[in-house]
KEDREN-210328 format. One record per residue: x, y, z of N, C-alpha, C in turn. Coordinates in pm, whole numbers, plus 50000, padded with zeros to 5 digits. Each point is the difference from the previous one (the first is absolute). Layout:
% residues N
+-------+-------+-------+-------+-------+-------+-------+-------+-------+
!   n.u !   n.v !   n.w !  ca.u !  ca.v !  ca.w !   c.u !   c.v !   c.w !
+-------+-------+-------+-------+-------+-------+-------+-------+-------+
!     X !     Y !     Z !     X !     Y !     Z !     X !     Y !     Z !
...
+-------+-------+-------+-------+-------+-------+-------+-------+-------+
//
This chain:
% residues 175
+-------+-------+-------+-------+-------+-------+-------+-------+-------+
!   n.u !   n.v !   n.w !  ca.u !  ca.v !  ca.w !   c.u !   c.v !   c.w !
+-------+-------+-------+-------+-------+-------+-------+-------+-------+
! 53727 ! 09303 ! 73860 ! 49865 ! 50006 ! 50051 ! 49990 ! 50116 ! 50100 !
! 49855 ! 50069 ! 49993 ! 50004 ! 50096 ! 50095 ! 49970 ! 49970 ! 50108 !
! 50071 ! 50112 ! 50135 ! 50002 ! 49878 ! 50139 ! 50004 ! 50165 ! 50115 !
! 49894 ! 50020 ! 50066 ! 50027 ! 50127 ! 50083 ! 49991 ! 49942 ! 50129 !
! 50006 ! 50008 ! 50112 ! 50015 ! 49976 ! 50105 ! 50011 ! 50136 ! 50093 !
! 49886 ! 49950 ! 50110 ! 49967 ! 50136 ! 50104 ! 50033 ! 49944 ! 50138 !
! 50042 ! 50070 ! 50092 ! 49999 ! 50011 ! 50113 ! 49962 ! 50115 ! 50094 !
! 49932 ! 49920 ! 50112 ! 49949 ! 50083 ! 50137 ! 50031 ! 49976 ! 50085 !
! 49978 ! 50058 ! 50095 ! 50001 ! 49930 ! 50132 ! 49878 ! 50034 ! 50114 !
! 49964 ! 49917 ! 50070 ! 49831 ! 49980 ! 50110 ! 50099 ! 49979 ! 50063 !
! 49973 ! 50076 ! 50133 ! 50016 ! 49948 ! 50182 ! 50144 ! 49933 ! 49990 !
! 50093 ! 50064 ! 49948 ! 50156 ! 49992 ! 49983 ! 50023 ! 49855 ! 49926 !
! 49907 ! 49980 ! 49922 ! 50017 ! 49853 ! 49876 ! 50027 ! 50036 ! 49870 !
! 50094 ! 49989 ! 49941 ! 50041 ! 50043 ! 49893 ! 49922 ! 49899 ! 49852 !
! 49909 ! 49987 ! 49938 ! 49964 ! 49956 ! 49922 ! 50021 ! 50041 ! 49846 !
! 50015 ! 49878 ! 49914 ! 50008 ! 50034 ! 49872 ! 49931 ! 49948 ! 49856 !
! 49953 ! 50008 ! 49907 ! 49929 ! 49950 ! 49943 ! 50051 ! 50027 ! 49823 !
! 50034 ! 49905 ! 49931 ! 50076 ! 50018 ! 49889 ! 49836 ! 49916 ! 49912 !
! 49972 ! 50111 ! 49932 ! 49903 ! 49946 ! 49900 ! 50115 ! 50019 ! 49819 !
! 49900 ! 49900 ! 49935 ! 50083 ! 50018 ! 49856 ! 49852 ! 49921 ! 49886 !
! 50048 ! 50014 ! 49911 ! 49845 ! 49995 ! 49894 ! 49948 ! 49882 ! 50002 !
! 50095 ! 49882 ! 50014 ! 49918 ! 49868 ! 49995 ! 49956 ! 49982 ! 50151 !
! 50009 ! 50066 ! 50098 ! 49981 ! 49995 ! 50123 ! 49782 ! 49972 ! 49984 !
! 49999 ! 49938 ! 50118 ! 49826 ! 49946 ! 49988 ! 49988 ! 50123 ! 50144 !
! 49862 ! 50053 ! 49911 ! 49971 ! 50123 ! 50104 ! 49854 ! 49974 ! 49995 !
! 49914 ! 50096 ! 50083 ! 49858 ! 50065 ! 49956 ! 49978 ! 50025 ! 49882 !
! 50065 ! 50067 ! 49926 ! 49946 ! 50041 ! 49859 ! 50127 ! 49959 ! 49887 !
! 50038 ! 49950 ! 49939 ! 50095 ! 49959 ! 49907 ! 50115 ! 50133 ! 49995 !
! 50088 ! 49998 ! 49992 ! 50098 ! 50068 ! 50023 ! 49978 ! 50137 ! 50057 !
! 49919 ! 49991 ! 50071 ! 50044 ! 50133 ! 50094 ! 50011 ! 49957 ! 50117 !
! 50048 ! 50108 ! 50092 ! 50067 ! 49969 ! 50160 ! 49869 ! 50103 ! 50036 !
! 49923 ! 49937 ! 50095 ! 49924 ! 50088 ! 50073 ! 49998 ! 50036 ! 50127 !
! 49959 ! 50079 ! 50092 ! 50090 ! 50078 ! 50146 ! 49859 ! 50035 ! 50048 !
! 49911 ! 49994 ! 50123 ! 49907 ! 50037 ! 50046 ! 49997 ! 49970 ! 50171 !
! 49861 ! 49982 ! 50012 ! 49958 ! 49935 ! 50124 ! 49929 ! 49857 ! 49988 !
! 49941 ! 50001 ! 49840 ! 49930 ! 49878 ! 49993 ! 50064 ! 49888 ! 49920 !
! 49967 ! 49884 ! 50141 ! 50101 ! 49901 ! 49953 ! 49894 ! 49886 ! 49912 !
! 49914 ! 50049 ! 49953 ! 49925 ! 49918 ! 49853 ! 50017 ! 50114 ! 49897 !
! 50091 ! 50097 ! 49962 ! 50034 ! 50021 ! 49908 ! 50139 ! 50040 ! 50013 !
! 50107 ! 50020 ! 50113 ! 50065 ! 50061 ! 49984 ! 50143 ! 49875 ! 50025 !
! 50136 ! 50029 ! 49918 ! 50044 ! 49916 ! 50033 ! 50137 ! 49991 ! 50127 !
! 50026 ! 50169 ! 49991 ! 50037 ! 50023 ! 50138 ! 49911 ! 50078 ! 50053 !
! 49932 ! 49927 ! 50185 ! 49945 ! 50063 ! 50077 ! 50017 ! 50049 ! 50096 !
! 49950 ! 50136 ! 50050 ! 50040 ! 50122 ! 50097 ! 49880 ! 49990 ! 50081 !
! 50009 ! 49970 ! 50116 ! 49896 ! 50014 ! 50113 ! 49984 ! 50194 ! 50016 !
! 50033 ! 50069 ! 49995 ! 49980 ! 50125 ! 50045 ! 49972 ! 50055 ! 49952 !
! 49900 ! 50076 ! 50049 ! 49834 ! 50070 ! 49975 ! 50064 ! 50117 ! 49900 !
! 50120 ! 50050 ! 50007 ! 50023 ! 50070 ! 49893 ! 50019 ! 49990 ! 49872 !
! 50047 ! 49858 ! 49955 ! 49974 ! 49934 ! 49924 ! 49874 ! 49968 ! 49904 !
! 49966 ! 50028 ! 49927 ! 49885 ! 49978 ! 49931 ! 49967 ! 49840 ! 49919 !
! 49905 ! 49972 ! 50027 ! 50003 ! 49876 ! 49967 ! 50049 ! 49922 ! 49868 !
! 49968 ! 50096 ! 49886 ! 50087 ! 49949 ! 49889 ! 50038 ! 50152 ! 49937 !
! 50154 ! 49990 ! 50096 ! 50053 ! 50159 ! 49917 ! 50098 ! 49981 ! 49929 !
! 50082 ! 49944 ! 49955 ! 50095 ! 49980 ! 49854 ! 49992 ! 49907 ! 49947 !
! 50049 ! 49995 ! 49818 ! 50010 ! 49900 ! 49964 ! 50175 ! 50052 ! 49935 !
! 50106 ! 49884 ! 50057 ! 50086 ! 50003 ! 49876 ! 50023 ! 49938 ! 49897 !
! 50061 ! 50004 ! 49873 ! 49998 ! 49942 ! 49870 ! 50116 ! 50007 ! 49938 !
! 50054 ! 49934 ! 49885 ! 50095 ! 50049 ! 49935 ! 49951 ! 50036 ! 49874 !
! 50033 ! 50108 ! 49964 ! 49969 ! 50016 ! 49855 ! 50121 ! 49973 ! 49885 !
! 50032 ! 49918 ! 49908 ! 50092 ! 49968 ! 49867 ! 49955 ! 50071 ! 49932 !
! 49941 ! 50134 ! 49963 ! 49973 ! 50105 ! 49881 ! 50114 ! 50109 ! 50080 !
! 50013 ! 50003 ! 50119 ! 50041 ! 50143 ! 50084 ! 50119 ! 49939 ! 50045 !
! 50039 ! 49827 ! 49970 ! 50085 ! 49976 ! 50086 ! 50005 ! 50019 ! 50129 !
! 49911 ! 50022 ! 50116 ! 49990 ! 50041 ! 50095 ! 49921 ! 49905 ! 50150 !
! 50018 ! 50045 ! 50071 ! 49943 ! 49932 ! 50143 ! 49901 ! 50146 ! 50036 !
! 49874 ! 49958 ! 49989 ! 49878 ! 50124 ! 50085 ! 49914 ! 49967 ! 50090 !
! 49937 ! 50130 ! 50105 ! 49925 ! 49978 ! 50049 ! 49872 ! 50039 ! 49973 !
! 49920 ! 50007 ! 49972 ! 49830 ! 50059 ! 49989 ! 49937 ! 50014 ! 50186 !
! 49978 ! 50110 ! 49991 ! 49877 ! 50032 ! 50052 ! 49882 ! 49909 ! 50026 !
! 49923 ! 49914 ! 50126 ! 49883 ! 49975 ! 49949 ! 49896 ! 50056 ! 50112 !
! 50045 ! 50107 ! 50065 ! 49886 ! 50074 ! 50116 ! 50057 ! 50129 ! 49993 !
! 49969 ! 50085 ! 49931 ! 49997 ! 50161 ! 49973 ! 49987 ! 50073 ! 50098 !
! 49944 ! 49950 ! 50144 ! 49951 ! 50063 ! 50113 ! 50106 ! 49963 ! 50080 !
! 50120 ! 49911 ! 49972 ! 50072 ! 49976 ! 50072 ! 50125 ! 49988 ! 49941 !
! 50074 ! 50068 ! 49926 ! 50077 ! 50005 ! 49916 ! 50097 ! 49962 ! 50084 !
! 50116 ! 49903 ! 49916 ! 50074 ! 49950 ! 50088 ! 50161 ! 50147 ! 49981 !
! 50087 ! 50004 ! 50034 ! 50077 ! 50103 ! 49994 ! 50157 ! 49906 ! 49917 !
! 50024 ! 50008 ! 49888 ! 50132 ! 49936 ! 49935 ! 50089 ! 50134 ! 49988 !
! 50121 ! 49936 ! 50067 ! 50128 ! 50097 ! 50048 ! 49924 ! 50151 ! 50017 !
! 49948 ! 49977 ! 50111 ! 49925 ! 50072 ! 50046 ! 49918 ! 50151 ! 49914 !
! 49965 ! 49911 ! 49882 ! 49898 ! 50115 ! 49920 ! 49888 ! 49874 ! 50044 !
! 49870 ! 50132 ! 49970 ! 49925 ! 49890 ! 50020 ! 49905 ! 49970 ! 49835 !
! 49934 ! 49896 ! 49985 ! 49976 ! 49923 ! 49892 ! 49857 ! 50015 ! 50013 !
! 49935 ! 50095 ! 49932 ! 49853 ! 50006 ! 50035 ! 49930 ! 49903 ! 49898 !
! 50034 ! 49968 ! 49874 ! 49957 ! 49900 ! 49954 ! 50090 ! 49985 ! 49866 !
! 49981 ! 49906 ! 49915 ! 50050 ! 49959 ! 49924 ! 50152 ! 49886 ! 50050 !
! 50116 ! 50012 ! 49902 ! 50101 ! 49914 ! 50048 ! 50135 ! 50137 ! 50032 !
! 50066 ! 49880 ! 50067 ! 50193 ! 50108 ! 50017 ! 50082 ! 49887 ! 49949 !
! 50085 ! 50000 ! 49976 ! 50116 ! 49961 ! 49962 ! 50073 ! 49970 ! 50148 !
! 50040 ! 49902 ! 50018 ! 50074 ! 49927 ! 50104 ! 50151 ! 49953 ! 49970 !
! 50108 ! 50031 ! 50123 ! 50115 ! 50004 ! 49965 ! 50058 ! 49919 ! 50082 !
! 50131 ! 49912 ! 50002 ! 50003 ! 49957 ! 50127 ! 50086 ! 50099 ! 50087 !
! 49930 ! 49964 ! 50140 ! 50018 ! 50089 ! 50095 ! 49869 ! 50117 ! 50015 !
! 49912 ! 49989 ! 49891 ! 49864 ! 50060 ! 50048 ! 49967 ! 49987 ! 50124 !
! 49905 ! 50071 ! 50055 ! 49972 ! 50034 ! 50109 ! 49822 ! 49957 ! 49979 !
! 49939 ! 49928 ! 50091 ! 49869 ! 50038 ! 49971 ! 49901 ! 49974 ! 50097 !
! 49923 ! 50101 ! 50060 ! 49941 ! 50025 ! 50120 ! 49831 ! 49971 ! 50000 !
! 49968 ! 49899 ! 50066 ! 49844 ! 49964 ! 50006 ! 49972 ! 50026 ! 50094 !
! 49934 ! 50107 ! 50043 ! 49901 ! 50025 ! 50091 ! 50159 ! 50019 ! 50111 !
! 49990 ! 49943 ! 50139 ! 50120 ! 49956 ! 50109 ! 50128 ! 49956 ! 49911 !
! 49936 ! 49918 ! 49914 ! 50112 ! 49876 ! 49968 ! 50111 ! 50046 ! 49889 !
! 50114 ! 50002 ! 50027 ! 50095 ! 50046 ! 49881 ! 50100 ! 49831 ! 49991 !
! 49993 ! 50001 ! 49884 ! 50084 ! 49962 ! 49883 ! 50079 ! 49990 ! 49953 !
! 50141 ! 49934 ! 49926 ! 50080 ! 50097 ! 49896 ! 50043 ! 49848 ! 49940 !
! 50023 ! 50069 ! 49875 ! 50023 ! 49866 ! 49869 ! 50148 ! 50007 ! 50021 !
! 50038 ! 49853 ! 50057 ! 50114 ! 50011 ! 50025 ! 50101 ! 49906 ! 49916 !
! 49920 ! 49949 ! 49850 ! 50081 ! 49942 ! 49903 ! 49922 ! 50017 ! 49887 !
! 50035 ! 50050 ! 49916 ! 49912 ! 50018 ! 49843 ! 50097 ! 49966 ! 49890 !
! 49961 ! 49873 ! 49961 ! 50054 ! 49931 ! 49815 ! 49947 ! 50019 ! 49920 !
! 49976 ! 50084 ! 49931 ! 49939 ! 50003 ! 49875 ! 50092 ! 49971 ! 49839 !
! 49910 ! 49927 ! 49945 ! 50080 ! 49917 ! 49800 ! 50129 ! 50088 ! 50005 !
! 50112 ! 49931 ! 49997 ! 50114 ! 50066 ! 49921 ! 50045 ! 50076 ! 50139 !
! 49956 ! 49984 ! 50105 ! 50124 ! 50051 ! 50097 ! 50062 ! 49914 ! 50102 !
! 50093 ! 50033 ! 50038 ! 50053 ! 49892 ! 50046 ! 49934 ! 50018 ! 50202 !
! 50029 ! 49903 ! 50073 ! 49964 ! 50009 ! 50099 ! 50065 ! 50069 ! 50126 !
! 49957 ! 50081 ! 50093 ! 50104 ! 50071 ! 50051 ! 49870 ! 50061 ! 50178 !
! 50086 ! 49981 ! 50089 ! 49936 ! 50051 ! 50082 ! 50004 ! 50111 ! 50053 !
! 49917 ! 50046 ! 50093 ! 49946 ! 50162 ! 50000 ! 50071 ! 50043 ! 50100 !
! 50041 ! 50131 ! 49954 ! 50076 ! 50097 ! 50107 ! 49962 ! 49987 ! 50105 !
! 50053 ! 50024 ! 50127 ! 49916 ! 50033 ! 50108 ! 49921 ! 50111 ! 50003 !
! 49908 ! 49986 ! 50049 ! 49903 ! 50155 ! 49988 ! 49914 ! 50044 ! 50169 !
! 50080 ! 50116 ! 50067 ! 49926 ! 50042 ! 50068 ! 49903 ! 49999 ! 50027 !
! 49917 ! 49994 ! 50138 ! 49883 ! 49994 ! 49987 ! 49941 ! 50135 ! 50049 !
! 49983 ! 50099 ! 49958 ! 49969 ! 50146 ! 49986 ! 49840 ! 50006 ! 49993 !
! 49947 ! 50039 ! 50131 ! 49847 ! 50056 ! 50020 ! 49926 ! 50058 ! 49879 !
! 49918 ! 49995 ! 49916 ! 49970 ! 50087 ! 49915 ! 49925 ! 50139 ! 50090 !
! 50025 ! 50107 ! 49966 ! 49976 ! 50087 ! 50082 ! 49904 ! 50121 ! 49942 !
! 49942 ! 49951 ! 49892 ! 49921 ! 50099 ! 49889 ! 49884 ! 49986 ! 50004 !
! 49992 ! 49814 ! 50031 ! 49813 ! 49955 ! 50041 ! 49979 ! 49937 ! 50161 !
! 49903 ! 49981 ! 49989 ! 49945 ! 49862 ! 50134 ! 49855 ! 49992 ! 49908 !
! 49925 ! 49893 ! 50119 ! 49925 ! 49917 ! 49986 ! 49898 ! 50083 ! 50129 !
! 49866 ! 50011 ! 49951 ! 49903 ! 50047 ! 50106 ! 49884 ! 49895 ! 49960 !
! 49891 ! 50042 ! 50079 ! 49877 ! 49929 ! 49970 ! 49868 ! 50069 ! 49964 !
! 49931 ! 50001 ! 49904 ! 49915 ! 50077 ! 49967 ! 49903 ! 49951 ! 50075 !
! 49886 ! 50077 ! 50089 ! 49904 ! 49958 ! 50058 ! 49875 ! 49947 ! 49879 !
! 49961 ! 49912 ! 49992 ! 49855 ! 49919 ! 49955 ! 49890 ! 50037 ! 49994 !
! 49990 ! 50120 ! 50118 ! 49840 ! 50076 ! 50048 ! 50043 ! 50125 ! 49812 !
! 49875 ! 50000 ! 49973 ! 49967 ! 50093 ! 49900 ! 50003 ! 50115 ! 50057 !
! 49959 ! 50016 ! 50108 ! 49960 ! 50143 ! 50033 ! 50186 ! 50066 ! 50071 !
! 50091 ! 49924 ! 49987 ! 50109 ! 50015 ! 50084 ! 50106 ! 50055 ! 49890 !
! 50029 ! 49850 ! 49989 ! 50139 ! 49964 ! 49874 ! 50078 ! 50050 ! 50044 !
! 50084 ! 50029 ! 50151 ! 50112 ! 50079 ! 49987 ! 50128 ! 49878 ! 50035 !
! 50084 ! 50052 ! 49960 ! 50105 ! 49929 ! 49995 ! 50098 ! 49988 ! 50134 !
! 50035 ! 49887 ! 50078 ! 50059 ! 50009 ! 50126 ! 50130 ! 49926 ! 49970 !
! 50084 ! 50021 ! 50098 ! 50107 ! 49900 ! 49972 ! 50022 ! 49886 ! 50007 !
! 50058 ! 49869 ! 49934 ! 49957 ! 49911 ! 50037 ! 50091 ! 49912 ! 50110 !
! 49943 ! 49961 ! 50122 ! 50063 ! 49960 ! 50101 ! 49918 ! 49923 ! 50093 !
! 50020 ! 49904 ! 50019 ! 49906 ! 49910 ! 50066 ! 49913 ! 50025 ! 50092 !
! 50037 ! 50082 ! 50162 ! 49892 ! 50020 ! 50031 ! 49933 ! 50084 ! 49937 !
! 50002 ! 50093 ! 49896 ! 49885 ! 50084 ! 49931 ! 49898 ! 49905 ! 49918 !
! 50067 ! 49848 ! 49978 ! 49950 ! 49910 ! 49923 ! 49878 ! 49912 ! 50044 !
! 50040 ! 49977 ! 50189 ! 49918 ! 49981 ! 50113 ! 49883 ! 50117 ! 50030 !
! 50060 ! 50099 ! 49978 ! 49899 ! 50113 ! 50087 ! 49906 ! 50026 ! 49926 !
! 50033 ! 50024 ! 49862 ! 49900 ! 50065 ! 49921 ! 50039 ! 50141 ! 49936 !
! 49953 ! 50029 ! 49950 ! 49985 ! 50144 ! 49911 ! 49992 ! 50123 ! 50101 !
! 50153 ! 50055 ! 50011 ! 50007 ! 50110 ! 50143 ! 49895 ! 50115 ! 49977 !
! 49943 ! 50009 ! 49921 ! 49886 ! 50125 ! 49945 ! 49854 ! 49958 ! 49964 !
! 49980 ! 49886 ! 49991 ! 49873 ! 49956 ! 50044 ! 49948 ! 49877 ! 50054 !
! 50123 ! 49864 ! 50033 ! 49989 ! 49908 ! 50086 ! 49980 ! 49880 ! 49893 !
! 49941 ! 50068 ! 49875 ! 49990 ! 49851 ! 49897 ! 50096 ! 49896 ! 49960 !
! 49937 ! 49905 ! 50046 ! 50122 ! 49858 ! 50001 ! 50061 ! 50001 ! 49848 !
! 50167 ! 50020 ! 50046 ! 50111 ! 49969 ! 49874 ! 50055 ! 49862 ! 49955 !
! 49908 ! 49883 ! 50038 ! 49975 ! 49878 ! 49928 ! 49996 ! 49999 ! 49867 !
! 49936 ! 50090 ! 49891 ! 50000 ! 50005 ! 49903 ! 50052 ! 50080 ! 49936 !
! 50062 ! 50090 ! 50047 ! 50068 ! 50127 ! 49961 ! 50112 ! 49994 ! 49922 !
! 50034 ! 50033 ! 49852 ! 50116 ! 50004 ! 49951 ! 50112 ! 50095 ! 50022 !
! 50098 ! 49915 ! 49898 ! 50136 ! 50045 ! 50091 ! 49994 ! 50072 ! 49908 !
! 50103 ! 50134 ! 50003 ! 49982 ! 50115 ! 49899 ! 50154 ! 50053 ! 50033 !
! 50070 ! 50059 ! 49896 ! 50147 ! 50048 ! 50009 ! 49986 ! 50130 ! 50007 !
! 50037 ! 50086 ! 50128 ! 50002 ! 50114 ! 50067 ! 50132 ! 50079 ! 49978 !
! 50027 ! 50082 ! 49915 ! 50089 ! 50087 ! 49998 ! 50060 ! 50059 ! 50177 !
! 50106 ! 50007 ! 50012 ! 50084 ! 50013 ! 50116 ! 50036 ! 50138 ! 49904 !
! 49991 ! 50112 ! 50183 ! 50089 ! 50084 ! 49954 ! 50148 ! 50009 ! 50017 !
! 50059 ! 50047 ! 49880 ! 50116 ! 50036 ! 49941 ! 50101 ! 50110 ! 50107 !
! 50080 ! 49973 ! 50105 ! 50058 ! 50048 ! 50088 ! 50144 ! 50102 ! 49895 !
+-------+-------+-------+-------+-------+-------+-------+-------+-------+
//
């Protein structure tokens, strides 16, 4: 049976969550990852987080464990490419970054393999993207970094409240 299992960690708590196909979710065999906890079946309080941004699945045509895309504006980043839409292929020991929140599949069984746990894997900054906030005002749209008091203050270029403002993946320059 297929059986993936993720771990994180919040405020030095190490959490883990092993979904598998007969598992009872939100939507029949998929694992879903957001902010909203009436659709999602692991939930992320942080605003970087999008309310319903992945779904995982297994596919038996590909033999495989994937993720899909489900907020294009907030693409989540797997082993640090980022996933603007459609699915990736998930490995164990993937890496996978929502908004703040990172991830990594730290047991993957899939038909016909045997069970085996995951290397240790560094935990290495991705250093190619970040996360900013697009301002909401039409007349603005510029993109700031995202960091809490900018989240309090407002839009440093025209003051418009970043309450609604999406999170957007900001190319970092390349040192």
């Amino acid at each position: 049976m297929e059986k993936l299992t993720l771990e994180w960690s919040l405020q030095n708590h190490l959490h883990h969550y092993t979904f598998h196909q007969a598992a009872t979710t939100k939507v029949a065999q998929k694992l879903r990852i957001g902010r909203d906890p009436a659709r999602c079946d692991i939930v992320f309080t942080d605003r970087s987080v999008s309310s319903l941004h992945v779904e995982l699945f297994f596919s038996a045509a590909l033999d495989a464990a994937l993720i899909q895309n489900l907020r294009p504006s907030n693409p989540p980043l797997i082993d640090g490419y980022q996933l603007t839409q459609g699915t990736a292929n998930l490995a164990q020991g993937s890496e996978i970054q929502l908004g703040r929140i990172q991830l990594q599949v730290s047991q993957l069984v899939l038909p016909g393999q045997a069970q085996a746990a995951a290397p240790p894997q560094p935990q290495v900054p991705n250093t190619a993207s970040a996360y900013g906030l697009k301002c909401p005002n039409p007349s603005c749209g510029r993109v700031s970094r995202y960091d809490e008091q900018v989240l309090k203050q407002g839009c440093p270029w025209c003051g418009f409240s970043l309450a609604a403002a999406n999170t957007v993946v900001i190319a970092r320059p390349q040192s």
